[in-house]
N, C-alpha and C positions, 0 to 999 in steps of 0.2 A: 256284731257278735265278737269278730277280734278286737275291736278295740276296751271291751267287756273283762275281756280276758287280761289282754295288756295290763288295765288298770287293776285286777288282781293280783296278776302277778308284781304289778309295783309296790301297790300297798303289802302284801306279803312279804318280800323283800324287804322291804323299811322295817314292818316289824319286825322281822326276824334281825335283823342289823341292831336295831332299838335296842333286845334282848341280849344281844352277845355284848355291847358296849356299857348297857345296867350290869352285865355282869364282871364288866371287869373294869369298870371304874370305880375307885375306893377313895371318897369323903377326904379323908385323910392325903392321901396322896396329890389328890387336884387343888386339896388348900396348899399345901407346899408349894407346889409348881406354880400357881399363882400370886403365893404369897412372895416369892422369890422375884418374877419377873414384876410384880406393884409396888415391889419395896423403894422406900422414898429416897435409899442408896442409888436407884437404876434412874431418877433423876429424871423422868419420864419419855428416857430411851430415843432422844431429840436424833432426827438423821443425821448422820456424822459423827455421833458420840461416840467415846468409847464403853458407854452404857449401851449401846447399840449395841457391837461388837458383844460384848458380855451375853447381852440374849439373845442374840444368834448361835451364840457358839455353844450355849445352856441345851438351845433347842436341837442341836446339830447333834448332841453328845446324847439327847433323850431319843434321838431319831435309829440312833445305832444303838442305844439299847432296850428298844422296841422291833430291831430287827428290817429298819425300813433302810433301803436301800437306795443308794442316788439316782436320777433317769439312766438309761440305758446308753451306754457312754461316756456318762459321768463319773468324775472321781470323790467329787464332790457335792455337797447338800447346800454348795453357794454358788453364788453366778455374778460376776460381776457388773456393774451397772455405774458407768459414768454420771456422774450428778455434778450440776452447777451452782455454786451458791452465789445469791443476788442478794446484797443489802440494800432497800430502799434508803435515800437521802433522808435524812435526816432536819 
């Protein structure tokens, strides 16, 4: 019987999530935002680019003006992350 429950109240939840995001997502807006980060300028955004950097920082400045906030401690919406680059021979 609870787990009856649980899965009402999950799928309730979803829906009601579904409903508030139809309502405030707008056609227009999300072809922008995608239109910007698929443009053939962003060069397909390869790790290391500075096409990289571009849409991170697109999405950093959309994050603050949606009101979302860094983790708790955070000054930032970036984390840094050592990476190696390997060129196989040739």
């Amino acid at each position: 019987m609870r787990f009856s429950y649980l899965i009402l109240l999950i799928l309730s939840t979803s829906l009601f999530a579904q409903k508030k995001v139809n309502e405030s997502v707008v056609a227009t807006e999300l072809e922008a935002h995608l239109s910007f980060l698929a443009a053939d300028e962003m060069r397909g955004r390869s790790t290391g680019s500075p096409e990289i950097d571009i849409a991170a920082n697109y999405l950093a400045a959309q994050y603050k003006i949606f009101g979302v906030k860094p983790v708790k401690g955070g000054q930032s919406f970036f984390q840094e992350v050592k990476l190696e680059k390997i060129i196989p021979p040739t």
